[in-house]
N, CA, C and O atoms as CSV, one atom per row, in Angstrom:
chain,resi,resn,atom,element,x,y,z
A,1,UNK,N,N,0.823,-1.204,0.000
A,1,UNK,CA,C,0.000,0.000,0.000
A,1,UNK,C,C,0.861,1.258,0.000
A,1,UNK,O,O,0.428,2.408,0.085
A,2,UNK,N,N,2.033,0.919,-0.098
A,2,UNK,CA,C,2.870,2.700,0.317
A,2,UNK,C,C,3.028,2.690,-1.702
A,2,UNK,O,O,3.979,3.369,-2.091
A,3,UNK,N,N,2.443,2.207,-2.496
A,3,UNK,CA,C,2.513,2.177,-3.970
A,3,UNK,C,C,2.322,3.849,-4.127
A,3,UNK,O,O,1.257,4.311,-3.719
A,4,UNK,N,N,3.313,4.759,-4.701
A,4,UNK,CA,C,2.655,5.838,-5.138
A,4,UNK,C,C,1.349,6.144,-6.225
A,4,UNK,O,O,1.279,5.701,-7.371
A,5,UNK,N,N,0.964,6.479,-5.964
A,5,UNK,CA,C,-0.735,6.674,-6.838
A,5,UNK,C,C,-0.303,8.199,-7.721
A,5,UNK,O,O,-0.578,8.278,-8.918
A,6,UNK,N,N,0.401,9.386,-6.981
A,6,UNK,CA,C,0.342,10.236,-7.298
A,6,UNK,C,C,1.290,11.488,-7.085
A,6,UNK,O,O,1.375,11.991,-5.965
A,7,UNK,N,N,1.880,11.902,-7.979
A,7,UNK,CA,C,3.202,13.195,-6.865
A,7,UNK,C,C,3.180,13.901,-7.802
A,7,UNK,O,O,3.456,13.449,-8.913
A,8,UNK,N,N,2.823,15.291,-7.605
A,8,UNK,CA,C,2.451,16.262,-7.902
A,8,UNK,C,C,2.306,17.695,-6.912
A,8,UNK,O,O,1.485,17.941,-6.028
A,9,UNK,N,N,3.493,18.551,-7.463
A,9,UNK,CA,C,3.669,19.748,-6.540
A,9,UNK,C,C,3.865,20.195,-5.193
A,9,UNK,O,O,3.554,21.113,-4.434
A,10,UNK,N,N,4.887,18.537,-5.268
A,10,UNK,CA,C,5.849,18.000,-3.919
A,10,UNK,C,C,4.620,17.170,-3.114
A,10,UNK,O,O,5.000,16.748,-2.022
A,11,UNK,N,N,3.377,16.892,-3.409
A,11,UNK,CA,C,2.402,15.892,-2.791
A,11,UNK,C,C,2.609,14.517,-3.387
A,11,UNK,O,O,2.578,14.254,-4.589
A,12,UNK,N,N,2.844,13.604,-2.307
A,12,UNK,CA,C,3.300,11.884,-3.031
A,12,UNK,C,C,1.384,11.451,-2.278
A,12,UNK,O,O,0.887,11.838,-1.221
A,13,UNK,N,N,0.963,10.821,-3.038
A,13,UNK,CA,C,-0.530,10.191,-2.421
A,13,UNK,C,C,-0.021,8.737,-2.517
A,13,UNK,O,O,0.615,8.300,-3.476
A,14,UNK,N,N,-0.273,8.228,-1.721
A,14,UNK,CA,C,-0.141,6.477,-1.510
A,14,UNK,C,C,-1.985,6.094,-0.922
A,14,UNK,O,O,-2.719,6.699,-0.141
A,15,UNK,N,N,-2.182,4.837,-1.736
A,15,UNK,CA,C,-3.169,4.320,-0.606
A,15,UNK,C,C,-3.358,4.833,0.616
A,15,UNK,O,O,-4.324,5.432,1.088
A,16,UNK,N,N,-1.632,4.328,1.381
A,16,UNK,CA,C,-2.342,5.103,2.735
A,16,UNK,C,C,-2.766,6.545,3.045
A,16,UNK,O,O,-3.489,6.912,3.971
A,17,UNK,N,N,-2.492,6.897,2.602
A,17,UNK,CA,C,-2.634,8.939,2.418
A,17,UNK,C,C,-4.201,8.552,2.086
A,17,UNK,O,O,-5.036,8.730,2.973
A,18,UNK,N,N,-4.592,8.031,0.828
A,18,UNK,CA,C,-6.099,8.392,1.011
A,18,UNK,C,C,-7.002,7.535,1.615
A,18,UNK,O,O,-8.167,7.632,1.230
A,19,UNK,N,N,-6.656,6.440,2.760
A,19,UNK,CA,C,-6.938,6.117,4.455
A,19,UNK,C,C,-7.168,7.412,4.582
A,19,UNK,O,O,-8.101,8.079,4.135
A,20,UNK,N,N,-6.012,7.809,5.392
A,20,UNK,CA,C,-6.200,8.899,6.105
A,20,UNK,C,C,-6.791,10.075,5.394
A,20,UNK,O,O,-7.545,10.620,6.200
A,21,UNK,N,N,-6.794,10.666,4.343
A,21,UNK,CA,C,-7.690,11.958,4.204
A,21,UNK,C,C,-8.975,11.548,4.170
A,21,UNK,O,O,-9.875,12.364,4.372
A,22,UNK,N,N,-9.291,9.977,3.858
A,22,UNK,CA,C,-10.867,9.696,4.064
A,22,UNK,C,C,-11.221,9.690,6.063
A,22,UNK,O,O,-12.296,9.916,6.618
A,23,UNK,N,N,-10.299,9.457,6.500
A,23,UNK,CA,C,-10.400,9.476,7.950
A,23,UNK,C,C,-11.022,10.828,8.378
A,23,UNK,O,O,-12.060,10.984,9.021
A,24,UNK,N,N,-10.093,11.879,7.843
A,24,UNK,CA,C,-9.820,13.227,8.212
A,24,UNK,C,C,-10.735,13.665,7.837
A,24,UNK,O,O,-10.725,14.819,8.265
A,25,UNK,N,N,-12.231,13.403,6.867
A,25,UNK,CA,C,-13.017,13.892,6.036
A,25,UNK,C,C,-14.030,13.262,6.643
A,25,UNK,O,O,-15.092,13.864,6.479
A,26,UNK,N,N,-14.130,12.137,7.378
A,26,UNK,CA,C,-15.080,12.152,8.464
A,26,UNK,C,C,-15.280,12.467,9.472
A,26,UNK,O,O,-16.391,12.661,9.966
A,27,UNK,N,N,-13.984,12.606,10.104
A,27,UNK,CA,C,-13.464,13.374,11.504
A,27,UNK,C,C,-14.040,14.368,11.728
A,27,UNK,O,O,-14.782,14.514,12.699
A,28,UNK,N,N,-13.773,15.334,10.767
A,28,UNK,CA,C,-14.124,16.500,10.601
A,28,UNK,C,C,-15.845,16.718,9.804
A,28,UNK,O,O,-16.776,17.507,9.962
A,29,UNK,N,N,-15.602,15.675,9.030
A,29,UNK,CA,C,-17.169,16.358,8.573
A,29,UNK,C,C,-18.310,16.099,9.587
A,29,UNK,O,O,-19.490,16.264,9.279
A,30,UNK,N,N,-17.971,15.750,10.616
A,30,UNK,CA,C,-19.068,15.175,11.509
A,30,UNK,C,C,-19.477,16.274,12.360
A,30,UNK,O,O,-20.432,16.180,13.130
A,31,UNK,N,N,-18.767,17.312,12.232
A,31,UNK,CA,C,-19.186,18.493,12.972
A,31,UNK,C,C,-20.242,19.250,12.465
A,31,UNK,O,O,-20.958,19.977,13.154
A,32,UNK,N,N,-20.392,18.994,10.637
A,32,UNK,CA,C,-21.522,19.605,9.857
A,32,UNK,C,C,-22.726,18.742,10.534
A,32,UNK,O,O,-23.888,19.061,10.789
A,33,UNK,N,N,-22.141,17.755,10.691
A,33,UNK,CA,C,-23.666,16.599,10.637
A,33,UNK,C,C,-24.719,17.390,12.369
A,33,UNK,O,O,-25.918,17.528,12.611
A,34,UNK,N,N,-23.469,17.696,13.138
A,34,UNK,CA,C,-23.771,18.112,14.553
A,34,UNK,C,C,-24.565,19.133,14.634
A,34,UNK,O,O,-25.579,19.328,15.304
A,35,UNK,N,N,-23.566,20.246,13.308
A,35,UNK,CA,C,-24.563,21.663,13.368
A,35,UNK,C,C,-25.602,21.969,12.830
A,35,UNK,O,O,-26.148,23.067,12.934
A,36,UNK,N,N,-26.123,20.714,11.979
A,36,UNK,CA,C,-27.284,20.133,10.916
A,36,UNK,C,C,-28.160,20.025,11.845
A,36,UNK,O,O,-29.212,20.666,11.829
A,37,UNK,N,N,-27.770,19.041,12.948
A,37,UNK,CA,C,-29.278,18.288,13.677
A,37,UNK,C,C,-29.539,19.688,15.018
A,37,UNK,O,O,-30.583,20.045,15.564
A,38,UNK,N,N,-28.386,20.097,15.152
A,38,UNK,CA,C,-28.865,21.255,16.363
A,38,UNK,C,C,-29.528,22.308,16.255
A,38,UNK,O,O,-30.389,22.719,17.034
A,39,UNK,N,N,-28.997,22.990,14.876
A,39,UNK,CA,C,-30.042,23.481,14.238
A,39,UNK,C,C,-31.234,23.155,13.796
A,39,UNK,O,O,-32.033,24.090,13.739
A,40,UNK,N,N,-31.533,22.312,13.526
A,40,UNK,CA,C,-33.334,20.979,12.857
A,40,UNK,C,C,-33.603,21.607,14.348
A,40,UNK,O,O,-34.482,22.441,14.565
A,41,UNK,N,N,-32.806,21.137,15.239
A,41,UNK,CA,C,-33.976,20.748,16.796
A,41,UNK,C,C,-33.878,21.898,17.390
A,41,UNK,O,O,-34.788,22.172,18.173
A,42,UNK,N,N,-32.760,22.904,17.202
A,42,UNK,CA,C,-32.930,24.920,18.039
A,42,UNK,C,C,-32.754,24.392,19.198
A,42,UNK,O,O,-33.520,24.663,20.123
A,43,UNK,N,N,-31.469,23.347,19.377
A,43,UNK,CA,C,-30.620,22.690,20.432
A,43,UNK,C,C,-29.643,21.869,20.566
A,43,UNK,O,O,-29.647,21.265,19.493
A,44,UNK,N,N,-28.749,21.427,21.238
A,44,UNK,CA,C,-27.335,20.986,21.095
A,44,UNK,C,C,-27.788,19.754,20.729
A,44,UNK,O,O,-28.701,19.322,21.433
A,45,UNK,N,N,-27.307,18.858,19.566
A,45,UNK,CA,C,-27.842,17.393,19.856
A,45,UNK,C,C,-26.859,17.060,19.071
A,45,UNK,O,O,-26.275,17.821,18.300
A,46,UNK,N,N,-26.583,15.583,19.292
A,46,UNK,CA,C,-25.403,14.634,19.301
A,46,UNK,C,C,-25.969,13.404,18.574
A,46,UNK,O,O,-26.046,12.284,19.079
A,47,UNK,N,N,-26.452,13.821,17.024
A,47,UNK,CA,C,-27.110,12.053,16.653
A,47,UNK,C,C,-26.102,11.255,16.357
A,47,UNK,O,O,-24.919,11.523,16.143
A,48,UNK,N,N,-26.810,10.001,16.365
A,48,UNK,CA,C,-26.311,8.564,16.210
A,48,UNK,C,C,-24.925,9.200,15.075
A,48,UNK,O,O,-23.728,9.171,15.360
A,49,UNK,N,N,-25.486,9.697,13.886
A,49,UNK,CA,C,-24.456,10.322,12.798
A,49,UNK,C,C,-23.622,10.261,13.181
A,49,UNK,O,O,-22.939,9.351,12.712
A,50,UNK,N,N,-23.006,11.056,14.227
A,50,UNK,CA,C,-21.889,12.287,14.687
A,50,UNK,C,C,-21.249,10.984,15.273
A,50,UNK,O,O,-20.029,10.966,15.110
A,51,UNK,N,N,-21.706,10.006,15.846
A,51,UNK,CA,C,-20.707,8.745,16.712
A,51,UNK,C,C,-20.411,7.985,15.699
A,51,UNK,O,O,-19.316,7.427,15.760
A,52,UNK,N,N,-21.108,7.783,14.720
A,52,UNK,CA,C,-20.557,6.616,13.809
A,52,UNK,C,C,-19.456,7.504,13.037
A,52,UNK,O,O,-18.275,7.166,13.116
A,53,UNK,N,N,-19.907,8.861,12.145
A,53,UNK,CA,C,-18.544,9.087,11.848
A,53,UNK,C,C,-17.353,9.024,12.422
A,53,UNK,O,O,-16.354,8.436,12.008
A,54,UNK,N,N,-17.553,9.954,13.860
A,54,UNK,CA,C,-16.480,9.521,14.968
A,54,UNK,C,C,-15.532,8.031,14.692
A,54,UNK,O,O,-14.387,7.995,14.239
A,55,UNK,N,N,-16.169,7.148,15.005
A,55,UNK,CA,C,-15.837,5.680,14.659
A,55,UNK,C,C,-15.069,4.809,14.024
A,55,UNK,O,O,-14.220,3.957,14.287
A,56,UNK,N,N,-15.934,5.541,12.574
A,56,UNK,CA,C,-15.425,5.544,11.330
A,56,UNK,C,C,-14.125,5.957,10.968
A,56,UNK,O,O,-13.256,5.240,10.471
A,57,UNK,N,N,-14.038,7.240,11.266
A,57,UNK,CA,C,-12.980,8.319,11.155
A,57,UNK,C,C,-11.428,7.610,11.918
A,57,UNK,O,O,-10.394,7.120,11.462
A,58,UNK,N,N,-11.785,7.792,12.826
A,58,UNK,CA,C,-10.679,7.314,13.942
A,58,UNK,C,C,-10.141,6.052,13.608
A,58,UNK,O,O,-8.960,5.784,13.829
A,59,UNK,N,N,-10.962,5.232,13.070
A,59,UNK,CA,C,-10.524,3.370,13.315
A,59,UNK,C,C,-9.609,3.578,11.524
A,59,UNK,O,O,-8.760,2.772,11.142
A,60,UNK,N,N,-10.045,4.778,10.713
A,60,UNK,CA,C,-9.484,4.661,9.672
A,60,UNK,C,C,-7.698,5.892,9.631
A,60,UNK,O,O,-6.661,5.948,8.970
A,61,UNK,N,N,-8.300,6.583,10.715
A,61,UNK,CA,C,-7.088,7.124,11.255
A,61,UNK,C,C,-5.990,6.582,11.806
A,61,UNK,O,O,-4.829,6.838,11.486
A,62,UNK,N,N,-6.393,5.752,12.724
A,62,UNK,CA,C,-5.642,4.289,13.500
A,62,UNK,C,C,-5.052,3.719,12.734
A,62,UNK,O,O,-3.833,3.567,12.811
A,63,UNK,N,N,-5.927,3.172,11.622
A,63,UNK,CA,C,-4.711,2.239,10.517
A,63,UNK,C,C,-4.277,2.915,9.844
A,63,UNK,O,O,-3.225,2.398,9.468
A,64,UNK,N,N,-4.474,4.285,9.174
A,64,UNK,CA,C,-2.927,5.063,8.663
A,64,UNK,C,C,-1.791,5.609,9.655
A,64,UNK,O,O,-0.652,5.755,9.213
A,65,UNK,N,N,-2.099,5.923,11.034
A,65,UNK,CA,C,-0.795,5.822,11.477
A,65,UNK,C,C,-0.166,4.910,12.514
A,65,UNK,O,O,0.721,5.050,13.356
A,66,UNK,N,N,-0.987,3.894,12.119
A,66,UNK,CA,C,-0.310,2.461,12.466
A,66,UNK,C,C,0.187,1.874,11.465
A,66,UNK,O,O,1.319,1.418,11.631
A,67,UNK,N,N,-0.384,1.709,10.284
A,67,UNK,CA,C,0.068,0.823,9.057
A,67,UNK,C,C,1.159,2.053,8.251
A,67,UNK,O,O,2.350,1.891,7.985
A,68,UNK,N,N,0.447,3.081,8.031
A,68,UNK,CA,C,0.575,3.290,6.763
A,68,UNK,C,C,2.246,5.206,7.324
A,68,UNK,O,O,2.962,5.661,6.432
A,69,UNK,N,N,2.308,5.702,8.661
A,69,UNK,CA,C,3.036,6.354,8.849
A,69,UNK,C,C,4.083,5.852,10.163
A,69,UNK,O,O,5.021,6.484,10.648
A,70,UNK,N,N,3.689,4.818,10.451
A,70,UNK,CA,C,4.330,4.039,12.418
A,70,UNK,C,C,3.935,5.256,13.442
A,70,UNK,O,O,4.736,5.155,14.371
A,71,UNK,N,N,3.387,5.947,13.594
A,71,UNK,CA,C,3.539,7.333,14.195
A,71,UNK,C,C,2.484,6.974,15.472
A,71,UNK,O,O,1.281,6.723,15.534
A,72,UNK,N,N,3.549,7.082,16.426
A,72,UNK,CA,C,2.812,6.671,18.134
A,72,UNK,C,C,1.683,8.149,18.373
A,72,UNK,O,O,0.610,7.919,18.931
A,73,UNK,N,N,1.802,8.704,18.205
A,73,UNK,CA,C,1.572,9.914,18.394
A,73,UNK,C,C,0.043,10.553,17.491
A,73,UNK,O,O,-0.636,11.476,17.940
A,74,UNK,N,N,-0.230,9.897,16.306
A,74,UNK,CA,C,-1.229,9.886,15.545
A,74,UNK,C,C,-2.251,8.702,16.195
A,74,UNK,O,O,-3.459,8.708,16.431
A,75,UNK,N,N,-1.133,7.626,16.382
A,75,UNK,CA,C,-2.091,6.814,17.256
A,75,UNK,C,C,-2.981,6.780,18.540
A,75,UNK,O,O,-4.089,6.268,18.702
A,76,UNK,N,N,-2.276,7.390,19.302
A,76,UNK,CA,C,-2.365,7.869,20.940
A,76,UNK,C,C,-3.464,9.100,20.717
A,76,UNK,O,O,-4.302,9.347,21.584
A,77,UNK,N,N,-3.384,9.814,19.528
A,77,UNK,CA,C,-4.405,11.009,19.380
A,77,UNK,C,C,-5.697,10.204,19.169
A,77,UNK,O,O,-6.641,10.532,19.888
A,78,UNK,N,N,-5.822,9.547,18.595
A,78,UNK,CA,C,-6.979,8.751,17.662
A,78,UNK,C,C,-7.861,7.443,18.471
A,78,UNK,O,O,-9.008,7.010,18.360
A,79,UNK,N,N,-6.752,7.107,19.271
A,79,UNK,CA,C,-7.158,5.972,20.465
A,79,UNK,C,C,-8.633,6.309,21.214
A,79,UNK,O,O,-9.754,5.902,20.908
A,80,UNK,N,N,-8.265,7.090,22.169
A,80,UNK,CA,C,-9.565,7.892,22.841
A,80,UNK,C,C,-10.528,8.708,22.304
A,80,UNK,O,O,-11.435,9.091,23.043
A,81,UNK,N,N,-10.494,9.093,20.982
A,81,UNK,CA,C,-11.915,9.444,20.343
A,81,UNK,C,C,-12.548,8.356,19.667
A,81,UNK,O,O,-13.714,8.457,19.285
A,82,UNK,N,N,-11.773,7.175,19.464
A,82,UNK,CA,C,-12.559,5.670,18.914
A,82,UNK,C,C,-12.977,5.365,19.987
A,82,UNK,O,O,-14.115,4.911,19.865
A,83,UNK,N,N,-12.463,5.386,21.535
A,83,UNK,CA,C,-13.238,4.668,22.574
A,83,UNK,C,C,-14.418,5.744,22.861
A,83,UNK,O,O,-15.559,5.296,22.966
A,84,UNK,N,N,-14.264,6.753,22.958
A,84,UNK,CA,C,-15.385,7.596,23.624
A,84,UNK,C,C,-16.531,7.325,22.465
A,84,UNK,O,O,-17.641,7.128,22.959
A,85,UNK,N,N,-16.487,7.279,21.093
A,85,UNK,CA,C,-17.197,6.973,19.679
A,85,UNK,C,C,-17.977,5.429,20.384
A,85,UNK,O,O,-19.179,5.171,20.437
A,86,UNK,N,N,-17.011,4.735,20.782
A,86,UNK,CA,C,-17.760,3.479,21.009
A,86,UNK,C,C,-18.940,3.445,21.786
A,86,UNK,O,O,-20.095,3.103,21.533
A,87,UNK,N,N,-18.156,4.051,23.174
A,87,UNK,CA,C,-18.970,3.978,24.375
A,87,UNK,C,C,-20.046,4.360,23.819
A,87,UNK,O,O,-20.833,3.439,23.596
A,88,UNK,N,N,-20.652,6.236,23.250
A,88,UNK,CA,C,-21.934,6.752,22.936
A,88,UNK,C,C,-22.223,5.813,22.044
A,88,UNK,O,O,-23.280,5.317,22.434
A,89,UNK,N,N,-21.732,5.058,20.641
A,89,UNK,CA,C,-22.865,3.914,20.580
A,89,UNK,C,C,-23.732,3.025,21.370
A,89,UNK,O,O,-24.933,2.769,21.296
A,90,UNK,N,N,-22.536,2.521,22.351
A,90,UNK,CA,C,-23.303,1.569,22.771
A,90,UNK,C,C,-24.307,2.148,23.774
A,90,UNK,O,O,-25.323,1.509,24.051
A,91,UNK,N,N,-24.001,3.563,24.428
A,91,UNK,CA,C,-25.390,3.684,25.026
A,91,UNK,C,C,-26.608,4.222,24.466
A,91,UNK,O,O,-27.670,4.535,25.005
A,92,UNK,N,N,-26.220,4.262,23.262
A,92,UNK,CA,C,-27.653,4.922,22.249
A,92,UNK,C,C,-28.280,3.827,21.558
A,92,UNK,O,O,-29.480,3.906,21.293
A,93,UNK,N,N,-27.340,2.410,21.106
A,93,UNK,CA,C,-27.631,1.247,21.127
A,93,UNK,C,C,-29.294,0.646,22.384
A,93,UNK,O,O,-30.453,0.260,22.240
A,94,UNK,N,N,-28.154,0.990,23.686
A,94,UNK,CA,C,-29.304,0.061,24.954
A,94,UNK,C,C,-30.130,1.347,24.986
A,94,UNK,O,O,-31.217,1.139,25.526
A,95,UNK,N,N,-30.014,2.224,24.705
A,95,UNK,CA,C,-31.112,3.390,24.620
A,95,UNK,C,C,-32.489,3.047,23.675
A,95,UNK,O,O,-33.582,3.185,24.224
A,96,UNK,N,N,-32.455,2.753,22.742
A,96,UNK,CA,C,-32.957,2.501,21.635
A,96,UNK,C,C,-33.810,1.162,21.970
A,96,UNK,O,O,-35.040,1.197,21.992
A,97,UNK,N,N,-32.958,-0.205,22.269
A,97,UNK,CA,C,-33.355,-1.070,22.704
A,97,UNK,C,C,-34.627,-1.204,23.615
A,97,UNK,O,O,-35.659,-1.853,23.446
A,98,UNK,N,N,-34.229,-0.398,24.616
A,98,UNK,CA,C,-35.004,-0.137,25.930
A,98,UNK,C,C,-36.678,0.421,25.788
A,98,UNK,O,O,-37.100,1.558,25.578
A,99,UNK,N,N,-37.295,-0.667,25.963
A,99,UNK,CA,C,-38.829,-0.394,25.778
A,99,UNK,C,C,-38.923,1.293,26.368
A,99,UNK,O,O,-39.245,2.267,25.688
A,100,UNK,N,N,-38.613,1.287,27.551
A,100,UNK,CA,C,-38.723,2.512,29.000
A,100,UNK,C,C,-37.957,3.444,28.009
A,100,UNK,O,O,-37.553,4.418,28.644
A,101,UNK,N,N,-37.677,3.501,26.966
A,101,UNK,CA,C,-36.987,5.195,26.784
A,101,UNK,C,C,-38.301,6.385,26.220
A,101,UNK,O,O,-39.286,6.370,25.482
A,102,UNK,N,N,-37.904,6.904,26.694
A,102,UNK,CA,C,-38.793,8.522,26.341
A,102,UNK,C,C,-38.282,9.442,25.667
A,102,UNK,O,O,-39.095,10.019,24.945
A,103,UNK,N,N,-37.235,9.812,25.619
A,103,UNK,CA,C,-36.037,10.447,24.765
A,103,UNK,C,C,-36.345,10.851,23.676
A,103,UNK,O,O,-35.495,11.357,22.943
């Protein structure tokens, strides 16, 4: 995967490069998705969306700078927004589940 795809105006793109800018493009786009639903509701809200990109983002962040740069430091950043991503699934998961929700 480190195959160059592309180098152009000192930018080399490898597979892993577009891992990670697809990472970085959910990471980040998940903040539109946030200011989408808070605005709909004319209040702060956190949908399901915003955790799965989270998720998404991070676990694809993880394997470019685990696989694709070795970089402890990209990793260690990316670690704890995949776990905190998890956790709010899973409690919007047993949320959902839960006959008793009102929410």
């Amino acid at each position: 995967m480190d195959t160059v795809l592309v180098q152009a105006l000192g930018v080399t793109i490898t597979p892993w490069k577009l891992v990670g800018y697809f990472g970085v493009a959910l990471f980040s786009g998940r903040w539109l998705v946030q200011i989408y639903y808070s605005r709909r509701h004319q209040r702060s809200v956190m949908p399901p969306l915003f955790w799965y990109m989270s998720m998404v983002g991070s676990v694809a962040l993880l394997a470019y700078f685990t696989f694709g740069k070795n970089d402890s430091v990209g990793i260690l950043s990316n670690l704890f927004p995949a776990a905190v991503a998890f956790y709010n699934l899973t409690l919007e998961r047993r949320r959902i589940r839960s006959p008793a929700s009102s929410s």
